[in-house]
Every structure is written in C-alpha cells, then in structure tokens.
N, C-alpha and C positions, 0 to 999 in steps of 0.2 A: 799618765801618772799624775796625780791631786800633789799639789803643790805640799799640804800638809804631810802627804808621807817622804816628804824628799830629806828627811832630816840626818843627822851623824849615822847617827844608829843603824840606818841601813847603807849604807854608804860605801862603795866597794870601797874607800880608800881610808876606812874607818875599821881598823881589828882590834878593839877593845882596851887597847894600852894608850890608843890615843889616834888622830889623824894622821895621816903619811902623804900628806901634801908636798911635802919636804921627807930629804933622808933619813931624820931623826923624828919619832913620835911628837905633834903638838897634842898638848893633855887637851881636854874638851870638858866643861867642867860639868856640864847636862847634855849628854849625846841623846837623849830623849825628844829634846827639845828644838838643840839646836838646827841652824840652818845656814849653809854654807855652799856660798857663790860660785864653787870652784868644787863643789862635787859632783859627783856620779854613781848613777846608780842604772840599777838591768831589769828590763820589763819584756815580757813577750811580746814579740813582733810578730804579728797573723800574717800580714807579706812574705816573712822569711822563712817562719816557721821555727825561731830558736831566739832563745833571748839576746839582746841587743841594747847597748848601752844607752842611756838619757841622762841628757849633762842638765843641769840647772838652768834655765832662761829658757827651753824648750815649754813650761809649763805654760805660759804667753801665750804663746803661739796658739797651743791645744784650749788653753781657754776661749781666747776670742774667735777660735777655727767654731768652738760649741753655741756660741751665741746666734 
C-alpha cells in the first residue's frame, strides 16, 4: 500500500461522521487529505488470499523492502 492512499477517507476506523479512534466521533476537517498515525486500513494479502489489515508505519518498511 503507497503511503499516499493511507489517508481518513479510506480508513476502516473513519465512517463519515468522523474518526472512531476513540468512542465518540473525532470530526476530520479533510478526510481527503488527511493522514493519521494510528490508522488502519485492508489490502489484499496474495499469501492469505483474503484481505488483511495494514496499520500506518508498515509503508517504511515496503518502501525501503522496494529500493
């Protein structure tokens, strides 16, 4: 996963009313844009065969795994 698409927007823990880091909705004032330390998001896993979560700081790794 490109770092660029890791933002609110697609975020499992982002449902449109706002982030659910917490119990109560935080607003996001550009889920577009945003980018947030402590999300997660699901990408297909070809080992597993069924999508599988990718947390934020994983994109590190797969960058310098590319160089």
């Amino acid at each position: 996963m490109k770092r660029s698409e890791m933002i609110c927007e697609t975020c499992i823990k982002y449902d449109h009313a706002g982030c659910r880091l917490q119990p109560a909705p935080i607003p996001v004032s550009d889920p577009a844009e945003h980018w947030c330390a402590q999300g997660q998001w699901e990408q297909w896993s070809e080992r597993y065969q069924e999508m599988e979560p990718y947390y934020w700081g994983e994109w590190e790794e797969t960058e310098q795994a590319e160089e």
